[in-house]
N, C-alpha and C positions, 0 to 999 in steps of 0.2 A: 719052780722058777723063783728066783732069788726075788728082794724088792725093792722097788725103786730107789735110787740114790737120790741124796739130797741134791745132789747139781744136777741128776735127771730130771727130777722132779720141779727145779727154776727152772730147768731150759723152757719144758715143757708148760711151764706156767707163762711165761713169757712168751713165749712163739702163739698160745691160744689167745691171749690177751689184745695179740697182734694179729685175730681174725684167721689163724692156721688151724685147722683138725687135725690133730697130735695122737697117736694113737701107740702105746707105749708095744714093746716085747712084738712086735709083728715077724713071723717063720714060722719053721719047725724044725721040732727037737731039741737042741741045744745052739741050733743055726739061727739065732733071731736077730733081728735091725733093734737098736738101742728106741728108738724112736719114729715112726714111721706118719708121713705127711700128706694126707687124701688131697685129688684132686680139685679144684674149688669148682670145678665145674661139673666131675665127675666126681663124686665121690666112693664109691664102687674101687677105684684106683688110685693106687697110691704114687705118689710124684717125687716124691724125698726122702732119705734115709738119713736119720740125725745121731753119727756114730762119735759117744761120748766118751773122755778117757777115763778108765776106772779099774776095778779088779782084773776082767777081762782083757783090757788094753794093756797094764802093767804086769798081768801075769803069762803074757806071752813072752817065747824063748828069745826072742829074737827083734831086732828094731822091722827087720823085712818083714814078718811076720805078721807086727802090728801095721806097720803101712800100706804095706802093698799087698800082701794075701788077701785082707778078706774086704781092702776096697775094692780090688782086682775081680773078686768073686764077684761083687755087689753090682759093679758097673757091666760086667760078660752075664748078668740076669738081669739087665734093664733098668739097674734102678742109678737113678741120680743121690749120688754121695755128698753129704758135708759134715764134715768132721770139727767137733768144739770141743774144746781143751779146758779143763775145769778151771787153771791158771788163769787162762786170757780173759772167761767166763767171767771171774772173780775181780781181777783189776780192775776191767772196763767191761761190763756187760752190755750198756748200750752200746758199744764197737760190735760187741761181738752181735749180738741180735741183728745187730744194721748187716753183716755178713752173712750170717743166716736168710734174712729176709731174700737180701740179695739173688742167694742160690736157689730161692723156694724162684723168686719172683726167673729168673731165666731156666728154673725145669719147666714150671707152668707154659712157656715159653716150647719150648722143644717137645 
């Protein structure tokens, strides 16, 4: 398993900072969630998938491929998706964390 990126590794400092259990490389095989977000009530369960762009995302053939495949996969196996882009990350991280929150705060929700 390759190792964490440096924007993985902000997201992920960031999001904990902000009272989330961050749980990096969560699957199996080569099938893993970039990021993966325990319930705050349950933690046993995980509630968010925090799918970040990088080798993986730019080394796919295809734009459908990176979009819609394997959120497609993520969301028909249960799991609540939010996708952050190391660009928007970089500008404005507080925007983006406040988006993130956002997504944790209505899967907890659902």
């Amino acid at each position: 398993m390759s190792p964490l990126s440096v924007f993985e590794t902000a997201v992920i400092a960031a999001a904990t900072a902000s009272g989330l259990q961050c749980v990096p490389r969560v699957g199996v095989g080569g099938y893993r969630v970039d990021i993966a977000v325990r319930h705050p009530a349950d933690p046993e369960r995980f509630v968010l998938a925090i799918e970040c762009d990088g080798p993986k995302y730019s080394g796919a053939p295809a734009a459908r491929d990176r979009e819609l495949g394997r959120d497609a996969v993520l969301t028909r196996m249960g799991w609540n998706v939010h996708r952050t882009f190391s660009a928007s990350w970089y500008r404005n991280p507080e925007a983006e964390l406040g988006r993130l929150l956002d997504r944790y705060r209505q899967a907890t929700l659902g």
